[in-house]
N, C-alpha and C positions, 0 to 999 in steps of 0.2 A: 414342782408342778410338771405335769406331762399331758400330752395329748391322748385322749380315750381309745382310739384306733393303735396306737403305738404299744401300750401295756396290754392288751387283749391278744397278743400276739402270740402264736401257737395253743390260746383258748377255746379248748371245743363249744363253739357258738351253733344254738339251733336256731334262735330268732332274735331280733330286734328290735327298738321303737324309740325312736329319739336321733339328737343327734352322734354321730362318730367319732366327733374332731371336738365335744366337750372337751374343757382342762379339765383336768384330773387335780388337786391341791392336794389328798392322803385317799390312803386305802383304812379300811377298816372293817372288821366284822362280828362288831361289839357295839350295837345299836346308841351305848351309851358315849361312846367314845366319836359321837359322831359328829363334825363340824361342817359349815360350808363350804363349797366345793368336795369335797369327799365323795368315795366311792366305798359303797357297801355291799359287801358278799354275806349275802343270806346261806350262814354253813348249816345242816342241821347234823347237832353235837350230839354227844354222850347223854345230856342232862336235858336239853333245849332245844329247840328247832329256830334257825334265827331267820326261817323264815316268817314269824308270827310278831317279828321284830322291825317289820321293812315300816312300816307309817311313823313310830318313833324313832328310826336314822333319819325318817326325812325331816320328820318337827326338829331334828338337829342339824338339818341343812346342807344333808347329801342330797348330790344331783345327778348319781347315777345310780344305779340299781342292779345285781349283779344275784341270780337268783335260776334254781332248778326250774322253781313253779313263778311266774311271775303274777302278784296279783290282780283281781277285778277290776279296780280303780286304777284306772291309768291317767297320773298326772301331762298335761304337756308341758311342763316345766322338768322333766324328770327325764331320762335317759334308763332305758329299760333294757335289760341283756339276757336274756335266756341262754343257760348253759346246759350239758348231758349230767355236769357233776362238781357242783359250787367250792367242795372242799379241794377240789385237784385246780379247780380256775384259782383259788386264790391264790396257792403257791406261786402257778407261772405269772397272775398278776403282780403279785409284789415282789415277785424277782424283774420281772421288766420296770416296774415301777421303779424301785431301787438300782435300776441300770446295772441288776445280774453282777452283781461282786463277786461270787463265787467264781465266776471264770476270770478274774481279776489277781488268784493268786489260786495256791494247789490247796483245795480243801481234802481233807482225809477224815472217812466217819470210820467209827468203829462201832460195831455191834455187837450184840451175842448177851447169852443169859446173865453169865458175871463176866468182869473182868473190865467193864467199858470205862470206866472213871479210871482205874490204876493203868490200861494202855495209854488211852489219850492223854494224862496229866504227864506220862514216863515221854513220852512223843513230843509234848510241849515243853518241857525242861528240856531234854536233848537237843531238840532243835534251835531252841533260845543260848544252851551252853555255845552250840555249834555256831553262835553269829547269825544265824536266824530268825530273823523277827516273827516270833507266831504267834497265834490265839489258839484260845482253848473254850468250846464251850461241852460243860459239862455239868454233870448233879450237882456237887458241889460247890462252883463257882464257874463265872467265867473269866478270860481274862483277854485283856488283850495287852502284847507282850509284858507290861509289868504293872498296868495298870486292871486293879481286883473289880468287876461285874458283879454283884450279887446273883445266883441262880434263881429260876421258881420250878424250873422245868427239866426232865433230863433231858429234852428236846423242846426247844421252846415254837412258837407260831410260827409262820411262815413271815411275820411281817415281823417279829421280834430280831428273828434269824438273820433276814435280807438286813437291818436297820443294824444290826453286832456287824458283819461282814462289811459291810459300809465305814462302818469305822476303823477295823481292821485293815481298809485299804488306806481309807486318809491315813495311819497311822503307820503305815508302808509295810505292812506284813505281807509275807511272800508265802506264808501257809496256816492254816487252821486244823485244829485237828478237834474235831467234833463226835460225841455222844450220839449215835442213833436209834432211838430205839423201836420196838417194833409196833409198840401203840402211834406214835410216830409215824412212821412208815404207813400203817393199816392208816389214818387219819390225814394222808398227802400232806404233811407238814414239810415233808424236804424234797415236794414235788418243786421244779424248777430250780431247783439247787444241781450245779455241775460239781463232781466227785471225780478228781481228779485218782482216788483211791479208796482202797479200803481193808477193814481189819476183822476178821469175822474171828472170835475168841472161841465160843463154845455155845453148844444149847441143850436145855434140859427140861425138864417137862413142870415149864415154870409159868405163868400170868396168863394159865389156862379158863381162870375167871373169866380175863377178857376177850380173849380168842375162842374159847371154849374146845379146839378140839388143837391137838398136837400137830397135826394136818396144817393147820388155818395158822399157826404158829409159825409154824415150817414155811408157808408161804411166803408171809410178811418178810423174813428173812429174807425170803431167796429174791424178792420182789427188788426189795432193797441192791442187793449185791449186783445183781446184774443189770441195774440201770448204770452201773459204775463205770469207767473207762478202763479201772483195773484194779483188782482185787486180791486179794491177801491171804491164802488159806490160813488155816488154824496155828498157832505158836507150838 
């Protein structure tokens, strides 16, 4: 549980309506996953708008409301937040929410068109050879030092992420070496995540589908790399 004002903390906020100091019990921003007390970020996806979601988080008993556009109907029972950009607020929400693990031990992502599974998993063996307790999350699996995570994601949610890293600390890991990729990046999923480092592989004119231009590709990259504290050219 957390207090509302405490997790909102470096969230670009334009307006409000409710109270500040509600508890907070979970984040969430999957209408279905929604329980009482909870807080819910209206993201709008790839597929969906979850702003068209917020009246069924609340019939599941969220009591904050965390949205671009906030709706017509204003409950007084409800905690209303107007944000400039719902998918970058979740990130830094559920890294405060999660009490920020990332900066709890040295996270290192790695990027780039190929190579991101075979650097990170080489980086998580080495450093576990070396008496290092680390995690790994990645395509293939995740792990935290020896115990196996199933994957779904090469980069999973921001609330998935903060909730592995959390564990990773109860479980005394002193580094993670993480998969990031540029859908990722482009979608703030490792907004609020402190990168202690990083590994930039290679890039090639590849998931042009989704970027649509080599440009907007290039970006996401570089967007990535230089939020970092310190960074790694190419191998």
């Amino acid at each position: 549980m957390a207090e509302l004002r405490d997790i909102l903390y470096k969230v670009h906020i334009t307006s409000t309506s409710g109270s500040m100091t509600a508890s907070v019990e979970g984040v969430c921003f999957d209408s279905r996953k929604s329980k009482p007390g909870f807080l819910f970020v209206a993201v709008k996806g790839t597929q969906s708008d979850g702003h068209m979601f917020i009246d069924k988080a609340l019939d599941g008993g969220a009591t904050v409301v965390v949205a671009e556009k906030l709706p017509e109907r204003i409950s007084d029972q409800v905690t209303y937040v107007a944000v400039k950009d719902s998918a970058q607020a979740l990130g830094m929400i559920a890294a405060n929410f999660y009490g920020n693990p990332s900066q709890k031990l040295k996270l290192v992502g790695v990027t780039g068109t190929n190579g991101k599974t075979t650097v990170a998993t080489l980086l998580y063996q080495l450093f576990n050879s070396l008496g290092q307790r680390s995690g790994l999350l990645s395509t293939v699996v995740n792990r935290i030092v020896d115990k196996e995570i199933t994957a779904t994601h090469t980069t999973p949610d921001p609330i998935q992420l903060n909730e592995l890293l959390v564990q990773m600390v109860d479980a005394n890991c002193t580094h993670c070496f993480m998969e990031v990729s540029s859908h990722a990046v482009d979608q703030e999923r490792t907004t609020g995540l402190n990168f202690e480092g990083a590994v930039f592989t290679n890039i090639t004119h590849d998931h042009l589908d989704y970027h649509k231009t080599f440009e907007n590709y290039i970006k996401a990259k570089k967007k990535y790399l230089m939020n970092c504290r310190l960074m790694r050219l190419p191998w």
